[in-house]
Backbone as CSV, one residue per row, in Angstrom:
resi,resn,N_x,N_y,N_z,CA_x,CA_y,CA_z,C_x,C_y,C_z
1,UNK,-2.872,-28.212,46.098,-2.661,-26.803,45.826,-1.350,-26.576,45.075
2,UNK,-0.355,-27.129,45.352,0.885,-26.813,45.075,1.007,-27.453,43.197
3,UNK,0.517,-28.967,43.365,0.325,-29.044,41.689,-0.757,-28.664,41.064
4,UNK,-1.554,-27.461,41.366,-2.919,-26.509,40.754,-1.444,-25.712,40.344
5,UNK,-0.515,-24.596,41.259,0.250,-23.912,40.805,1.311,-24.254,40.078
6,UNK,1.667,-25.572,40.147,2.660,-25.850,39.250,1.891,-26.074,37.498
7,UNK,1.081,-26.136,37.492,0.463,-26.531,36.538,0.483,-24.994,36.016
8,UNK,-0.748,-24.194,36.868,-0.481,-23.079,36.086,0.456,-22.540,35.550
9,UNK,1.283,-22.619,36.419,2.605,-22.252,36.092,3.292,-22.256,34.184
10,UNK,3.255,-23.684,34.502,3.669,-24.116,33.011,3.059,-24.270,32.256
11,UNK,1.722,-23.994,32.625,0.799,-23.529,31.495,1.454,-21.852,30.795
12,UNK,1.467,-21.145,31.852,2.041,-19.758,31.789,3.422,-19.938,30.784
13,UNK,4.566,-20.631,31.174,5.715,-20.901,30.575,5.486,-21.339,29.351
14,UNK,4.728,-22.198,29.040,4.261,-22.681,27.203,3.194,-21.436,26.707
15,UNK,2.523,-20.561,27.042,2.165,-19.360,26.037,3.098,-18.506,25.669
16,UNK,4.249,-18.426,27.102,4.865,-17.144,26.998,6.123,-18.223,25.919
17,UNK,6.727,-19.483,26.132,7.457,-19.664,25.001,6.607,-19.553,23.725
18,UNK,5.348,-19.963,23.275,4.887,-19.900,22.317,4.562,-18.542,21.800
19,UNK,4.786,-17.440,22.515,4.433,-16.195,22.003,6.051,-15.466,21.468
20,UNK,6.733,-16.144,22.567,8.307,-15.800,22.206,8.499,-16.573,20.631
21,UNK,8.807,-17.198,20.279,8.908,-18.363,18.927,8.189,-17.810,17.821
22,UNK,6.551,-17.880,18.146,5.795,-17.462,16.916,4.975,-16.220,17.006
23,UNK,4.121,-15.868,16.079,3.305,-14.653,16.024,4.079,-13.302,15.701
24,UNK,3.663,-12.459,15.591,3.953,-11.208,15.567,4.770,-10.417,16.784
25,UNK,5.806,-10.271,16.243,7.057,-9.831,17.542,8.004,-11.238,17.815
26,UNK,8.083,-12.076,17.047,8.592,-13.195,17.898,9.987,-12.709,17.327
27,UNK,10.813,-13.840,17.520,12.306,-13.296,17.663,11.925,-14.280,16.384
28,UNK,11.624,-15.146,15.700,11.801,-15.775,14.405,11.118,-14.538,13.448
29,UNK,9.861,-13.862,13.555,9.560,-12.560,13.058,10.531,-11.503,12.748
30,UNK,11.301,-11.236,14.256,12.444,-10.356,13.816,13.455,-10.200,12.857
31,UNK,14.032,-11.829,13.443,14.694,-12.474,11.594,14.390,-11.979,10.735
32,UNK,13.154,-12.408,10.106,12.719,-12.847,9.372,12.521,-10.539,8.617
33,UNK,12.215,-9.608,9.526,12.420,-8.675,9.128,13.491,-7.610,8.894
34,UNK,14.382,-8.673,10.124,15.985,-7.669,9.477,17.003,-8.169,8.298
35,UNK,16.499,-9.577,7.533,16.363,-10.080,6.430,16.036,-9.134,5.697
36,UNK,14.658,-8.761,5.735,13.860,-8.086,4.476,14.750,-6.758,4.757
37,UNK,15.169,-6.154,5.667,15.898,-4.715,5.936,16.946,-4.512,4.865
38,UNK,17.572,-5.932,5.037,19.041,-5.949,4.248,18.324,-5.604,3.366
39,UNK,17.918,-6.749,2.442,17.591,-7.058,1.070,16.960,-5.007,0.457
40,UNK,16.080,-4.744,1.142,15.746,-3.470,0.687,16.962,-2.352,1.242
41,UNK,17.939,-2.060,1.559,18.963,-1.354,2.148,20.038,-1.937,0.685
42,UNK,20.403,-3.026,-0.274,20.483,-3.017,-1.347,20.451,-2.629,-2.093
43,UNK,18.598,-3.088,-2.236,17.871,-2.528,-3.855,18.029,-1.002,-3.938
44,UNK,17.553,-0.272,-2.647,18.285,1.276,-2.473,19.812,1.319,-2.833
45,UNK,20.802,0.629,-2.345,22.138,1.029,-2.587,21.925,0.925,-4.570
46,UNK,21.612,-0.328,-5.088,21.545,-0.199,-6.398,20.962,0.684,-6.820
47,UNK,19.493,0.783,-7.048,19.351,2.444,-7.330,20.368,3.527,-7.147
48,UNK,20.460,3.853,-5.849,21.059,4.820,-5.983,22.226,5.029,-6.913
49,UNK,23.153,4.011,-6.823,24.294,4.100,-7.821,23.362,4.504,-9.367
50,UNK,23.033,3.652,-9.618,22.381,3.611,-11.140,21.641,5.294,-11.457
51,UNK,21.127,6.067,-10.211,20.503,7.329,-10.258,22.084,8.151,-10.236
52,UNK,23.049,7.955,-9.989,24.442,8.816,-10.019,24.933,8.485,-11.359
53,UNK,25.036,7.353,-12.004,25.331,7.277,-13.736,24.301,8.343,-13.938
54,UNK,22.852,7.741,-13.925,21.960,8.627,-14.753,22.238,10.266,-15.173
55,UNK,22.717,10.198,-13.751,22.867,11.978,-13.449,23.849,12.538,-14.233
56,UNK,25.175,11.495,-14.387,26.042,11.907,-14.840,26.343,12.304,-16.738
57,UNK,25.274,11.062,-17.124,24.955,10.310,-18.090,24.362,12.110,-19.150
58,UNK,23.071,12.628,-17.923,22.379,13.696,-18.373,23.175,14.949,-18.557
59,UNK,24.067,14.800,-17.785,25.191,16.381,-17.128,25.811,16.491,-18.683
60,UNK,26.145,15.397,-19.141,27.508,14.871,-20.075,26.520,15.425,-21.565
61,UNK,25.058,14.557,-21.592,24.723,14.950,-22.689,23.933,16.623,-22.379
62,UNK,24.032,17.513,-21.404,23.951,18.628,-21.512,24.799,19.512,-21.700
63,UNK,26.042,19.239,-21.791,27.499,19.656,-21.780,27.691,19.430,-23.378
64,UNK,27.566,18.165,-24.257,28.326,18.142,-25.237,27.011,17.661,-26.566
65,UNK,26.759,18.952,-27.365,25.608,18.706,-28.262,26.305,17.741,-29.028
66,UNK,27.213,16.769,-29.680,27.347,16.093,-30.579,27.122,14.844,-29.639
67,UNK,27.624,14.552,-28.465,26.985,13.632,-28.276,25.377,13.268,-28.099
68,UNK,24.601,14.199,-27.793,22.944,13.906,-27.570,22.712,13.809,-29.448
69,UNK,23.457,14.559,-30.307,23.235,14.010,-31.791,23.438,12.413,-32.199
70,UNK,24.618,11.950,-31.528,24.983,10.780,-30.993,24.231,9.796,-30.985
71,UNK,23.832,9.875,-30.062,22.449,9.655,-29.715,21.323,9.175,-29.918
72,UNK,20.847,10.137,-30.560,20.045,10.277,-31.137,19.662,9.650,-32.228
73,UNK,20.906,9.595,-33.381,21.181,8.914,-34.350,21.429,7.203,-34.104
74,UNK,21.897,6.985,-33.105,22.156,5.982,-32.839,20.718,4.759,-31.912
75,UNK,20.126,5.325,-31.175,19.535,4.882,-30.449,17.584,5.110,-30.744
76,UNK,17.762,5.997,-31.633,16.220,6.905,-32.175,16.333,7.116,-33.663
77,UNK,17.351,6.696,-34.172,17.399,5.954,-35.639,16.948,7.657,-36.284
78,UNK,17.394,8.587,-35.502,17.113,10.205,-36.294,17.886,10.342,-37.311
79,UNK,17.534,11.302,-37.832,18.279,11.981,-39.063,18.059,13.157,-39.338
80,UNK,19.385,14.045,-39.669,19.267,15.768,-39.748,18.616,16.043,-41.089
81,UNK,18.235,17.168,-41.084,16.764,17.550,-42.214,17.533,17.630,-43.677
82,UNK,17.298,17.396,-44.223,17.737,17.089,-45.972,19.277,16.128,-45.759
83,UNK,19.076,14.959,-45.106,19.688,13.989,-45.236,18.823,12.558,-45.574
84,UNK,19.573,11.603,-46.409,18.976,10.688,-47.000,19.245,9.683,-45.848
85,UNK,18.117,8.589,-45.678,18.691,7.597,-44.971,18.909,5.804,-45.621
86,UNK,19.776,5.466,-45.344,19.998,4.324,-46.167,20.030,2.937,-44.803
87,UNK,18.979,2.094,-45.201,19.201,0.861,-44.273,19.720,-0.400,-45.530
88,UNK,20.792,-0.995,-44.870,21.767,-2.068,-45.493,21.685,-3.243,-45.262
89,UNK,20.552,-4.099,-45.308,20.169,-5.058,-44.816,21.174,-6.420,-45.800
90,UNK,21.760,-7.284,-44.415,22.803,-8.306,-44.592,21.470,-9.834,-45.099
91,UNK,21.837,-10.082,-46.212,20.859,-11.830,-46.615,21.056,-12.578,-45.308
92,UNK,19.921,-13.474,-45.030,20.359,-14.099,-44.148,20.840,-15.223,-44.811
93,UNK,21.787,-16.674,-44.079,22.532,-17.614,-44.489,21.767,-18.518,-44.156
C-alpha cells in the first residue's frame, strides 16, 4: 500500500513539474512573454517618438509657406507656373 502511494505520488510530482516547465502558463512561457512585452513596449516607444517629429515636422510646415514650397521643390521635383525647369545631368566617368 504504502509503495501504490508513493508511486502515485510521484507520479503526481512529475505532471505537476512537467506542467510547471512546459505548456501554456509555464514559467519558461512567461519568459518567454515578458520578452515579447519588452520588445513591443519599444517598437511603441519608437513610434511614438517618430509620431512627435512627425507632428512637429507638420506644425512647422503649417506655420511657414516657404518651407512646404521647400519642399516641394525639393522632394516632388515641383515647379511654380511659368517657370522653366532645367535638369543638369553630370557625364558619367
Amino acid at each position: 500500500m504504502k509503495k501504490l502511494l508513493a508511486l502515485g505520488l510521484t507520479l503526481m510530482f512529475i505532471v505537476l513539474q512537467y506542467r510547471l516547465w512546459q505548456g501554456e502558463g509555464s514559467v519558461l512561457d512567461i519568459i518567454r512573454l515578458n520578452k515579447a512585452i519588452v520588445a513591443e513596449r519599444d517598437g511603441i516607444e519608437r513610434l511614438t517618438l517618430r509620431n512627435v517629429k512627425l507632428d512637429a515636422e507638420v506644425e512647422a510646415l503649417k506655420l511657414n509657406p516657404q518651407a512646404l514650397e521647400e519642399r516641394a521643390r525639393t522632394e516632388l521635383g515641383m515647379i511654380k507656373q511659368g517657370e522653366t525647369f532645367y535638369l543638369v545631368v553630370e557625364p558619367s566617368r
